[in-house]
N, CA, C and O atoms as a printed pandas DataFrame, in Angstrom:
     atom_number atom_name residue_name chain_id  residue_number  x_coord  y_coord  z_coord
0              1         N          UNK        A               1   -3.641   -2.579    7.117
1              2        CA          UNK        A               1   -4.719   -1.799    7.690
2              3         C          UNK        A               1   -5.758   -2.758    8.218
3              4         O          UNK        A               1   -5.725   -3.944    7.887
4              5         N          UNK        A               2   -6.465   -2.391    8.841
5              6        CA          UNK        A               2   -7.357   -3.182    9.775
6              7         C          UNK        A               2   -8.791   -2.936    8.949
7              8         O          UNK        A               2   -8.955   -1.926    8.264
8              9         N          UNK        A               3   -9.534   -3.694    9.053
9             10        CA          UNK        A               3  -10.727   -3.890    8.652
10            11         C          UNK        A               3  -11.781   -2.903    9.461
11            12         O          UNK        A               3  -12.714   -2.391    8.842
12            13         N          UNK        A               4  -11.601   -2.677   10.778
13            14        CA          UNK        A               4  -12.246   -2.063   11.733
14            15         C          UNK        A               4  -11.810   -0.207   11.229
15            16         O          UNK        A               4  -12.796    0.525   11.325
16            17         N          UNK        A               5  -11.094    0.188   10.964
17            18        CA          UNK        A               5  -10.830    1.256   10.375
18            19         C          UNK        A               5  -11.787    1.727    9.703
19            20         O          UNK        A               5  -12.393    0.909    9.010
20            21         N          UNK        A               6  -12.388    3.615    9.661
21            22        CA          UNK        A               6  -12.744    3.989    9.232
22            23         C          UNK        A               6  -12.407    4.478    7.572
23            24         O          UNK        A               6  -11.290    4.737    7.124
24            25         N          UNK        A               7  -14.140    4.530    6.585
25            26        CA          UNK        A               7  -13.436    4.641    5.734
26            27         C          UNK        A               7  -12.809    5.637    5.196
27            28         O          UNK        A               7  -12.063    5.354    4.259
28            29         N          UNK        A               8  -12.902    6.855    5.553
29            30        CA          UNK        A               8  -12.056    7.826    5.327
30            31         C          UNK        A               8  -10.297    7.895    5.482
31            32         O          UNK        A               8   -9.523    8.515    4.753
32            33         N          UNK        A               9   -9.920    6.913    6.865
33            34        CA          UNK        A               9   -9.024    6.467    7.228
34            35         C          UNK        A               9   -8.137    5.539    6.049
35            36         O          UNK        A               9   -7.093    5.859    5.481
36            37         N          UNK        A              10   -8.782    4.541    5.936
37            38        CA          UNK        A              10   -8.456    3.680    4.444
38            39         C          UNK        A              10   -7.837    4.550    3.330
39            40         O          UNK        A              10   -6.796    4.080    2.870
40            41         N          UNK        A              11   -8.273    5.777    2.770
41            42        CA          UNK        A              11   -8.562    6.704    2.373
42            43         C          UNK        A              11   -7.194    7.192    2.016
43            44         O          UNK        A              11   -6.416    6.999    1.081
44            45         N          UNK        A              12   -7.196    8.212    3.602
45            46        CA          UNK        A              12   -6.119    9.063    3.817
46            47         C          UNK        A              12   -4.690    7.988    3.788
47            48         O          UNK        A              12   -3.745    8.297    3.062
48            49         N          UNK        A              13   -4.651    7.025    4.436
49            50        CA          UNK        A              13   -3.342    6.097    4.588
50            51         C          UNK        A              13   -2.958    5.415    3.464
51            52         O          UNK        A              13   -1.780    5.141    3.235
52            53         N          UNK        A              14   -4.087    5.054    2.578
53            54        CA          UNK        A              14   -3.852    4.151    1.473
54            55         C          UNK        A              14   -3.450    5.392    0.508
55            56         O          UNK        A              14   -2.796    5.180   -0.513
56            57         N          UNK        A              15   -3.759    6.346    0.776
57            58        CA          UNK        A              15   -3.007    7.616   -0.414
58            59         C          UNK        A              15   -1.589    8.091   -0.350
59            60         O          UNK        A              15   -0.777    8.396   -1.224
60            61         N          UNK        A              16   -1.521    8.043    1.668
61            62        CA          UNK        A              16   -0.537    8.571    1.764
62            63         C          UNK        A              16    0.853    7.172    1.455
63            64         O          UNK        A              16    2.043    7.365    1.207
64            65         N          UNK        A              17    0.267    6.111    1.564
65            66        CA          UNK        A              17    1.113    4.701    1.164
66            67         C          UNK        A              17    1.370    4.539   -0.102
67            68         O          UNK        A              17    2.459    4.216   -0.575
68            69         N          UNK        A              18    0.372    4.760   -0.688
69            70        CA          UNK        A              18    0.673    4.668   -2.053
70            71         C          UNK        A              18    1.513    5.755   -3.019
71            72         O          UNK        A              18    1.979    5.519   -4.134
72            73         N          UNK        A              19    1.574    7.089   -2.226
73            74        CA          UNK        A              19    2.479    8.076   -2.651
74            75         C          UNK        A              19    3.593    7.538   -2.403
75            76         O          UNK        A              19    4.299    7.346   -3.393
76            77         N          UNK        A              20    4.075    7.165   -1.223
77            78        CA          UNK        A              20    5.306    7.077   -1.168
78            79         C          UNK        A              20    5.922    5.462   -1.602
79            80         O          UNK        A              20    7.122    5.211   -1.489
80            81         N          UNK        A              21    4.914    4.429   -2.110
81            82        CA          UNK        A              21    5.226    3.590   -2.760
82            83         C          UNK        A              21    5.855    3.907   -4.149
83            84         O          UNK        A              21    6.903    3.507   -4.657
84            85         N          UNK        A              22    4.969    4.679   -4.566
85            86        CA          UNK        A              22    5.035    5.128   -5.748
86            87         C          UNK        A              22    6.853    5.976   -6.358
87            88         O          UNK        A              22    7.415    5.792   -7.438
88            89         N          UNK        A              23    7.289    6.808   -5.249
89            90        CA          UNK        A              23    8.036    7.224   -5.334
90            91         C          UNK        A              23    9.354    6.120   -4.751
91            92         O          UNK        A              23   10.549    6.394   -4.863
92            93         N          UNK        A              24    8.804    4.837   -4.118
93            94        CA          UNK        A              24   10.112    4.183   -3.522
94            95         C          UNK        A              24   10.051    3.387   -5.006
95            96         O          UNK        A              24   11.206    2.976   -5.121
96            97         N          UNK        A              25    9.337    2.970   -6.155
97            98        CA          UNK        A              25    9.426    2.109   -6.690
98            99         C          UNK        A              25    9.712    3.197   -8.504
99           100         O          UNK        A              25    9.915    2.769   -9.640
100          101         N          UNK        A              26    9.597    4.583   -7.999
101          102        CA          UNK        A              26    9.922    5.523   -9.172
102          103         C          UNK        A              26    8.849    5.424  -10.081
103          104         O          UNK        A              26    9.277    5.204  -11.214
104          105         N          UNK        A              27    7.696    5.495  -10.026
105          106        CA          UNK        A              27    6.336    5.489  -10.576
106          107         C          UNK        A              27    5.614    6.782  -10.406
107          108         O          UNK        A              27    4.613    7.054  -11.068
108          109         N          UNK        A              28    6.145    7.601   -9.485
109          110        CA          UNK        A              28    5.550    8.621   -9.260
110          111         C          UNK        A              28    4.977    9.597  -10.182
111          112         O          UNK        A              28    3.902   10.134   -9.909
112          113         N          UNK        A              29    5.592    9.857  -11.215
113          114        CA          UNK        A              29    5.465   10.721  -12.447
114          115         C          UNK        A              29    4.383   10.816  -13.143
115          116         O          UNK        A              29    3.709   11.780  -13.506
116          117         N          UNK        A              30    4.258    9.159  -13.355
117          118        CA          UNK        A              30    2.974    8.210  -14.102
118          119         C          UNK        A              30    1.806    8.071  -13.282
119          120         O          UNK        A              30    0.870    7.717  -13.999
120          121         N          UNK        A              31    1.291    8.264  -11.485
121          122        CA          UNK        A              31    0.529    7.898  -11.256
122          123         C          UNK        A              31   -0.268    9.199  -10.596
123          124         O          UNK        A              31    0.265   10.258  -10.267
124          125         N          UNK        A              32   -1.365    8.934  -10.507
125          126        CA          UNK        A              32   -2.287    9.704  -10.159
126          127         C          UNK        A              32   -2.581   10.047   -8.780
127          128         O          UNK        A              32   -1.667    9.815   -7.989
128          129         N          UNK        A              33   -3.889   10.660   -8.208
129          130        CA          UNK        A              33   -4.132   10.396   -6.890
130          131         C          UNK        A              33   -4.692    9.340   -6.686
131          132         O          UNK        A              33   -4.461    8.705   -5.657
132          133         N          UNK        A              34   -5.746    8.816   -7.827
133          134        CA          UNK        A              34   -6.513    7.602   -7.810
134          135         C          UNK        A              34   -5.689    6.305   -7.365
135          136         O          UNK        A              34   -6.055    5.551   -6.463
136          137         N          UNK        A              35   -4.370    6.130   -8.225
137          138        CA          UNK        A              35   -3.656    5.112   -8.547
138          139         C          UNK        A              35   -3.242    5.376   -7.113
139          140         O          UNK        A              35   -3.531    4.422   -6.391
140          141         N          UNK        A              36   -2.546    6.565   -6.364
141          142        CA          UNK        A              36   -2.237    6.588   -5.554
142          143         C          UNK        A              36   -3.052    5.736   -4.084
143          144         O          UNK        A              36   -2.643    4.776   -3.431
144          145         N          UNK        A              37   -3.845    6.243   -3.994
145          146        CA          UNK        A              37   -5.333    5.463   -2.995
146          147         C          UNK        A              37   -5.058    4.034   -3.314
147          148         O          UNK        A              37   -4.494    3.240   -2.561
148          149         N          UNK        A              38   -5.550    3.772   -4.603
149          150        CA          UNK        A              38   -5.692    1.946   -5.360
150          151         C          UNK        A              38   -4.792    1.366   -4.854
151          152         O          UNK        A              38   -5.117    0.347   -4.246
152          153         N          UNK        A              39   -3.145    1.774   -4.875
153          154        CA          UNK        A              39   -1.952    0.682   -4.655
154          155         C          UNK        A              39   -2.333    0.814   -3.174
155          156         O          UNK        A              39   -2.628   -0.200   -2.543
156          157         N          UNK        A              40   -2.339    2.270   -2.475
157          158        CA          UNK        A              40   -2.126    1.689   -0.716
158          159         C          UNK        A              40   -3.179    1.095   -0.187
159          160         O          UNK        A              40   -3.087    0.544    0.911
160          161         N          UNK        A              41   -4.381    1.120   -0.918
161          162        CA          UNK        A              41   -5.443    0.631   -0.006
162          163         C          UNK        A              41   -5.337   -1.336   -0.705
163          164         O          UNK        A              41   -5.554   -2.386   -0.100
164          165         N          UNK        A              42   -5.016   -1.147   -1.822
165          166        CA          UNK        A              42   -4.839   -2.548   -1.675
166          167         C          UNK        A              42   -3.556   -3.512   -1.426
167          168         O          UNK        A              42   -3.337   -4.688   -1.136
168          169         N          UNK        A              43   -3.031   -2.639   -1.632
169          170        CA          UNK        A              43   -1.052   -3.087   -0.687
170          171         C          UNK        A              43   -1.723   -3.190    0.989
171          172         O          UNK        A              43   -1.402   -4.089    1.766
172          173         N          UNK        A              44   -2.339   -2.487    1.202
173          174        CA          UNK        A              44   -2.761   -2.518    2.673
174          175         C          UNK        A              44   -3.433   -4.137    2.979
175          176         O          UNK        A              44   -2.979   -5.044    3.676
176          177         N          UNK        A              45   -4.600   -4.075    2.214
177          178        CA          UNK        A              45   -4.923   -5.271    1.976
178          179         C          UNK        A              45   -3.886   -6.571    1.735
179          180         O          UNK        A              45   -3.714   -7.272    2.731
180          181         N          UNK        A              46   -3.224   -6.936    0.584
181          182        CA          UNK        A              46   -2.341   -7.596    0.525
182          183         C          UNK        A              46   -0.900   -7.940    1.417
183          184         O          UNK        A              46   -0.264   -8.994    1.421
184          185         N          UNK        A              47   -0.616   -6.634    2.187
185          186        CA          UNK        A              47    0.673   -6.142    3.378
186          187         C          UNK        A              47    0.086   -7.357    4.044
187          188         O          UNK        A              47    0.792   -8.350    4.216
188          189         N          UNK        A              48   -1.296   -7.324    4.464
189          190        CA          UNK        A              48   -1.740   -7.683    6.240
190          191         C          UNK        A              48   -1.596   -9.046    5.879
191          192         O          UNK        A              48   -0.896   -9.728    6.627
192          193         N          UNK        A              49   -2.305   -9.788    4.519
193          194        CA          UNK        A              49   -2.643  -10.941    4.675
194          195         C          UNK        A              49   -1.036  -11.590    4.587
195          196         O          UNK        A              49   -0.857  -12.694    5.102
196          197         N          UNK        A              50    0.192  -10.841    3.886
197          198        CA          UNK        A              50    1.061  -11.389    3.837
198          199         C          UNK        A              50    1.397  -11.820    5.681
199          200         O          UNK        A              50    1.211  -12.873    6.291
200          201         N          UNK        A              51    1.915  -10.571    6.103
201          202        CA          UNK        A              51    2.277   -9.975    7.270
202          203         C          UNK        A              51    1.364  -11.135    8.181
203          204         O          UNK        A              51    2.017  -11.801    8.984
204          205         N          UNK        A              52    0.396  -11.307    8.117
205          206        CA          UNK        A              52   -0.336  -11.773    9.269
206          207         C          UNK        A              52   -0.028  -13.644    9.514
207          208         O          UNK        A              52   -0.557  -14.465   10.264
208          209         N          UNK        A              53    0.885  -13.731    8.655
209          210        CA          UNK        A              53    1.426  -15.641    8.956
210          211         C          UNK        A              53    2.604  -15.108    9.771
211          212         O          UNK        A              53    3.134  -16.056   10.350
212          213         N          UNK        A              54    2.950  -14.452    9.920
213          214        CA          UNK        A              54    4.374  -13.873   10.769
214          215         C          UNK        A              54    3.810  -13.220   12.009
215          216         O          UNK        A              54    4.104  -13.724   13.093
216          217         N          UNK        A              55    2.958  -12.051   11.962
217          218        CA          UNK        A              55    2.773  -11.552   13.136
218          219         C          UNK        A              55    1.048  -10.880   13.102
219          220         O          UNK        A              55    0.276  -10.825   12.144
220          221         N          UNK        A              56    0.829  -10.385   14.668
221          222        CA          UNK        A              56   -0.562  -10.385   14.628
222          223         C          UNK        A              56   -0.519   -8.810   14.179
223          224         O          UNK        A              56   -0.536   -7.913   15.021
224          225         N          UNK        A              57   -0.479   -8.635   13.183
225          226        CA          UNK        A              57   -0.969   -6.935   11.864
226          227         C          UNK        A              57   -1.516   -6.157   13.300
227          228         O          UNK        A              57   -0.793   -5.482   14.033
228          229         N          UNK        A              58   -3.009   -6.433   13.515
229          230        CA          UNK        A              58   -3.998   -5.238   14.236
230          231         C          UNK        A              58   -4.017   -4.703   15.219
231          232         O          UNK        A              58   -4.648   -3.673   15.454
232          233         N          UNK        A              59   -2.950   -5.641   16.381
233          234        CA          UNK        A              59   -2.413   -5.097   17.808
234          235         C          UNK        A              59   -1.405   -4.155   17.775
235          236         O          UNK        A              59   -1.103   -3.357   18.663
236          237         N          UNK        A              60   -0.740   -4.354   16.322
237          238        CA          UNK        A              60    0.620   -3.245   16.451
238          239         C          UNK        A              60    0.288   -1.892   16.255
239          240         O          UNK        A              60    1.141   -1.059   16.563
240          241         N          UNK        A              61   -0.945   -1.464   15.736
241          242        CA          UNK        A              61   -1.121    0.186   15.956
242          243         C          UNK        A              61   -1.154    0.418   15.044
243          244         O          UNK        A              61   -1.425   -0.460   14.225
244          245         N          UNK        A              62   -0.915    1.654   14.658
245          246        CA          UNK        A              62   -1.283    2.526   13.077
246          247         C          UNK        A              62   -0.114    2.865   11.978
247          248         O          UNK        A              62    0.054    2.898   10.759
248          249         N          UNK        A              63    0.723    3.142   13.455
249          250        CA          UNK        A              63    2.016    3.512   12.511
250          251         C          UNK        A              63    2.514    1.983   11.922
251          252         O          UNK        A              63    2.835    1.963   10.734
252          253         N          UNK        A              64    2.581    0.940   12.547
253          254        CA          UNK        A              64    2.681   -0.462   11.577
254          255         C          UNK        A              64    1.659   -0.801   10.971
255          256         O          UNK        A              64    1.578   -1.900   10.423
256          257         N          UNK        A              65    0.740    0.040   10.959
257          258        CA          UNK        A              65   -0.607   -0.283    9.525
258          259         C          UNK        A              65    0.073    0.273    8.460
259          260         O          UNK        A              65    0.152   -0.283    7.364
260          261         N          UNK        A              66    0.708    1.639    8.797
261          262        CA          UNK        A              66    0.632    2.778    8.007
262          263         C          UNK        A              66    2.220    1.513    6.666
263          264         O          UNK        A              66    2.307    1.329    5.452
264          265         N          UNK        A              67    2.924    1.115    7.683
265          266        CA          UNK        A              67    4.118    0.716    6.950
266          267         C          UNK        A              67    3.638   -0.642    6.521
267          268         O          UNK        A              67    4.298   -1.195    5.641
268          269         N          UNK        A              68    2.667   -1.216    6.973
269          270        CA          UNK        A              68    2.124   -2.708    6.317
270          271         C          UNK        A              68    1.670   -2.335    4.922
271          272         O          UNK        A              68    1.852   -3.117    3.988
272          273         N          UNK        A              69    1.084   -1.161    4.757
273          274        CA          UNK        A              69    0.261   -0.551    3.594
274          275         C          UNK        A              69    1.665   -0.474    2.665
275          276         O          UNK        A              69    1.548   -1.038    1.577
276          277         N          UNK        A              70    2.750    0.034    2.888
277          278        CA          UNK        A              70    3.675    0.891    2.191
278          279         C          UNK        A              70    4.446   -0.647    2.003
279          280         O          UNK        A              70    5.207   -0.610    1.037
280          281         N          UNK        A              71    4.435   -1.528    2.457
281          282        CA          UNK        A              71    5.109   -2.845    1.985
282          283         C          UNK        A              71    4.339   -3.333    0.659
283          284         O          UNK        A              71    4.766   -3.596   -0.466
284          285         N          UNK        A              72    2.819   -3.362    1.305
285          286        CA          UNK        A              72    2.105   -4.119    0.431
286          287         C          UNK        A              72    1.756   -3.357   -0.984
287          288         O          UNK        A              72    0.995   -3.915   -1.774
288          289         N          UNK        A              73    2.196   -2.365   -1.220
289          290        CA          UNK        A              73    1.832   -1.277   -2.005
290          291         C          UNK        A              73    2.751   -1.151   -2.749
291          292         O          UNK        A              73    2.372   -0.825   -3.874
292          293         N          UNK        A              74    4.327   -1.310   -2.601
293          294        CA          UNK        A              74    5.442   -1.731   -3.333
294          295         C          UNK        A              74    5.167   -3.095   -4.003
295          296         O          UNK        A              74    5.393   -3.306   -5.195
296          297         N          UNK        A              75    4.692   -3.950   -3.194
297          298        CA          UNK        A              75    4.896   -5.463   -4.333
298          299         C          UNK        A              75    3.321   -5.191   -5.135
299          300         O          UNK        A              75    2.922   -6.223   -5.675
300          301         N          UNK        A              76    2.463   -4.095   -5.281
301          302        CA          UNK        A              76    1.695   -3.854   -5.856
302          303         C          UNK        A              76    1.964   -3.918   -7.063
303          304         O          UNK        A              76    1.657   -4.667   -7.990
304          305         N          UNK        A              77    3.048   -2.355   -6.831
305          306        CA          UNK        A              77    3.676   -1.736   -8.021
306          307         C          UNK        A              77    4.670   -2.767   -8.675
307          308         O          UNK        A              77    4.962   -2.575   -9.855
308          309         N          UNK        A              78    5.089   -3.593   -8.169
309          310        CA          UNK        A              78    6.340   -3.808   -8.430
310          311         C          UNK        A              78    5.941   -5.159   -9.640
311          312         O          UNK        A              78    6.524   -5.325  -10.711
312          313         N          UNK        A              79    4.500   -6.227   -8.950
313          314        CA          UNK        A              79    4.063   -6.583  -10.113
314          315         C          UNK        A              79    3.335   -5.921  -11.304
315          316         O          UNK        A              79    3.390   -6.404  -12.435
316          317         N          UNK        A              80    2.650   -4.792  -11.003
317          318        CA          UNK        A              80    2.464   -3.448  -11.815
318          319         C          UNK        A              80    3.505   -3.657  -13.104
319          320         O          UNK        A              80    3.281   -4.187  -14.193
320          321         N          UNK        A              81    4.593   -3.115  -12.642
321          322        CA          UNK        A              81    5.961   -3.083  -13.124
322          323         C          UNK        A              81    6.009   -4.792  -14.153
323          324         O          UNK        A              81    6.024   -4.874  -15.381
324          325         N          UNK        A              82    6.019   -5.634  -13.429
325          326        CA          UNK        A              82    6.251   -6.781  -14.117
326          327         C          UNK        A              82    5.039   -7.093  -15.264
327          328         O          UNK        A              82    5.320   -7.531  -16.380
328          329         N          UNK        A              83    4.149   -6.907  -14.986
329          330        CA          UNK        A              83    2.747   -6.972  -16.131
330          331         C          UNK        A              83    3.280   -6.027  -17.423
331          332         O          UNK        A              83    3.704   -6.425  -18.508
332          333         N          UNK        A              84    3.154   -4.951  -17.050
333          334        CA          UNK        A              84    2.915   -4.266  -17.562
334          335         C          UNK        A              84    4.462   -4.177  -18.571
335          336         O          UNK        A              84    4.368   -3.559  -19.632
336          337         N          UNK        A              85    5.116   -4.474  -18.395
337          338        CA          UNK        A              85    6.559   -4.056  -19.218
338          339         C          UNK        A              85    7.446   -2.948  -18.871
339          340         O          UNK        A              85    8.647   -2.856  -19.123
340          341         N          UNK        A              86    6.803   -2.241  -18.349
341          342        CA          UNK        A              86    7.281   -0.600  -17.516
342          343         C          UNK        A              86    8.793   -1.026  -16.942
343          344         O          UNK        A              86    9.004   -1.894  -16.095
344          345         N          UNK        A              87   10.031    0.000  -17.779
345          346        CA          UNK        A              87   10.961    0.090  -17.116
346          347         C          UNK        A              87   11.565    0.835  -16.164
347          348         O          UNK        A              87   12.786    0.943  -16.053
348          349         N          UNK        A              88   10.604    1.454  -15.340
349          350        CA          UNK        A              88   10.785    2.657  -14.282
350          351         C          UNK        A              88   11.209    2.027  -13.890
351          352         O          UNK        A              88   11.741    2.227  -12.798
């Protein structure tokens, strides 16, 4: 997600990323709406800075925000997963 983004935007995408993180990584059960928002808006965060040594994140548009979020939002969970002991 882009920095220039509104914050409601952040919002709506980082919820809707983090839902479906949630469900690609089988966490869904366990997480909230909160948790939901938390992983995509900061998978979003984490997606870009990965993403952005490879390619330029903010020219590609929304729908590759929307899936930068849903990358970065899996290796959220996924160290989530590793901290935590969780065998989902």
């Amino acid at each position: 997600m882009t920095i220039s983004m509104g914050f409601i935007a952040w919002i709506v995408i980082g919820g809707i990323a983090g839902w479906i993180a949630s469900m690609i990584m089988n966490r869904d059960e366990s997480m909230g709406i909160i948790a939901n928002i938390a992983a995509g808006v900061v998978g979003g965060l984490l997606g870009g800075w990965i993403l952005s040594a490879f390619v330029d994140v903010e020219s590609k548009g929304l729908f590759f925000s929307f899936l930068t979020c849903i990358f970065g939002a899996v290796i959220v969970l996924w160290v989530l997963n590793k901290v935590t002991g969780s065998r989902r």
